[in-house]
C-alpha positions, 0 to 999 in steps of 0.5 A: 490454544484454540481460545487464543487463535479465536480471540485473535480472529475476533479482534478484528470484528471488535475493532469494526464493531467499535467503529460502526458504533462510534460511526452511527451518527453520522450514518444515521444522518447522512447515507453511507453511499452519500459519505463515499461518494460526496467530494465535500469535505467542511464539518462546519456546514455539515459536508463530510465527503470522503471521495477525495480521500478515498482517490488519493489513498488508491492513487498513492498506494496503488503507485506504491504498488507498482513501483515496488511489487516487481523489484520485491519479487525480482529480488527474492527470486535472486536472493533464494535461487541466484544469491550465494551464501555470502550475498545473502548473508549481507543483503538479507539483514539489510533489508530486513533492516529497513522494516525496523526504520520508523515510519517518521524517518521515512517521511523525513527522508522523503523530504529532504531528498525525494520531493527536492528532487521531484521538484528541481528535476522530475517535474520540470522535466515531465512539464516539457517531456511528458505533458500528453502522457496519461497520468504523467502530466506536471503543471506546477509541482512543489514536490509534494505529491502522489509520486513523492508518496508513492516512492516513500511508500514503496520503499517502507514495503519493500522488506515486507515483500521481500522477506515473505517472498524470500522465505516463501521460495526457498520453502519450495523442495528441492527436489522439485528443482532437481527433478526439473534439471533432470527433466533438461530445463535450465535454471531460468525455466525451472525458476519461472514454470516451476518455482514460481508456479508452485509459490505462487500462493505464497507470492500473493500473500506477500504482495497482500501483505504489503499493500495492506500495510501500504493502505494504512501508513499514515505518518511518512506519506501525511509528509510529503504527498502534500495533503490537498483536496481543492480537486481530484488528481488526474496526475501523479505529480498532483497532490493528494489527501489519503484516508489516513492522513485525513484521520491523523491530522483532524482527530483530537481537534475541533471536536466541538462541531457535531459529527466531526468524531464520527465523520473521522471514525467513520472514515477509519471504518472505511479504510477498514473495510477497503484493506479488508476488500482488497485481502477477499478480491485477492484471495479470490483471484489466487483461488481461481488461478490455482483452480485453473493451473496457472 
């Protein structure tokens, strides 16, 4: 067993190795800090700029971020401490439903319901409503862009969240509530300063492990996030190229220019290392918020 769990540590430093050592050439090149940093992405002149790539994943899944994580933990809180047996008994297959749904139908929803209706109503109401708002801005939108992303995204999140959430609250005791009641705390005080408090490492492993999968979904966001690099997005209505589409779409393909295989090898080692970031940054923050008693 011990054989077996190290193994399965391993993996992930034979998958990082493997990229580093299919990355190397471009690297030996070209410097990392150059790679990450440059907004020129045109193999056939030797430009592999990532920095677009780079902005266009966090916009879409830091979006996808937003809009998802406080319904998630909203609905797991109800579904554990307000939900009865027959909710629960319904709602909870529906959404544990959702994660068995291939990505590729996702993205085909996505198409023909959330970019139409970006189009035809959100953008041009932004246009005229929101045009000096931060980040909300529409020019000319065609429905394809970060928003569309973002909602496909937080939706294919969703049942991840909440079901670790879920299981994670309803591993709290009981009597830790009983001994609230008893304390003449009601049930939202009981859920809120101590159900919640006590879960509160579980919670953030949740939401790590929905945002890490958020990182790398490639298919449904490659449909509808419209795939362009021509500027930086300033906007969620803007299009945008994430990481994993980059890969998807160019991998296997004009292979004959020089360091085409290693450029794209080399942005799957970053994306690696960016989910890998994100689990330390939010391992770290929980570790502080349980050393200080949040």
């Amino acid at each position: 067993m011990l054989a077996i769990t190290t193994f399965s540590g391993l993996l992930v430093l034979l998958i990082a190795a493997a990229l580093y050592l299919k990355a190397r050439p471009l690297l030996g090149i070209h410097k990392l800090g150059s790679v990450i940093l440059g907004s020129t992405w045109s193999p056939s002149n030797g430009q592999f700029g990532l920095k677009p790539y780079i902005i266009g994943t966090f916009w879409v899944t830091g979006l996808a971020a937003v809009l998802a994580v406080p319904l998630c933990v909203l609905a797991a809180i109800y579904l554990s401490e307000y939900a009865g047996p027959r909710t629960r008994a319904v709602i909870k297959p529906i959404i544990d439903l959702l994660a068995g749904i291939p990505s590729v139908v996702y993205g085909v929803w996505g198409v023909i319901v959330v970019v139409p209706f970006i189009s035809d109503v959100l953008g041009p109401y932004a246009a005229i409503h929101w045009k000096r708002i931060p980040f909300l801005a529409a020019e000319d939108t065609t429905g394809f862009s970060i928003l569309a992303g973002g909602i496909v995204l937080a939706i294919m999140i969703i049942p991840v969240i909440v079901s670790v959430a879920d299981e994670v609250l309803r591993a709290i005791p009981t009597e830790c509530r009983y001994a609230s009641f008893a304390l003449g705390a009601n049930r939202l005080e009981t859920v809120t300063k101590v159900v919640i408090r006590k879960a509160l490492p579980g919670l953030v492993a949740a939401v790590v492990l929905g945002v890490s999968r958020a990182l790398g979904e490639t298919m449904a966001v490659l449909m509808v996030v419209g795939n362009n690099v021509e500027k930086l997005p300033t906007s969620v209505f803007d299009r945008a190229y994430p990481l994993p589409a980059l890969i998807a779409n160019n991998y296997g393909e004009t292979m004959s220019i020089p360091l085409y295989d290693s450029a794209l090898l080399t942005a799957a080692l970053v994306l690696m290392v960016i989910v890998l970031g994100f689990n330390i940054l939010a391992r770290v923050v929980l570790l502080r918020a349980v050393r200080e008693g949040v």
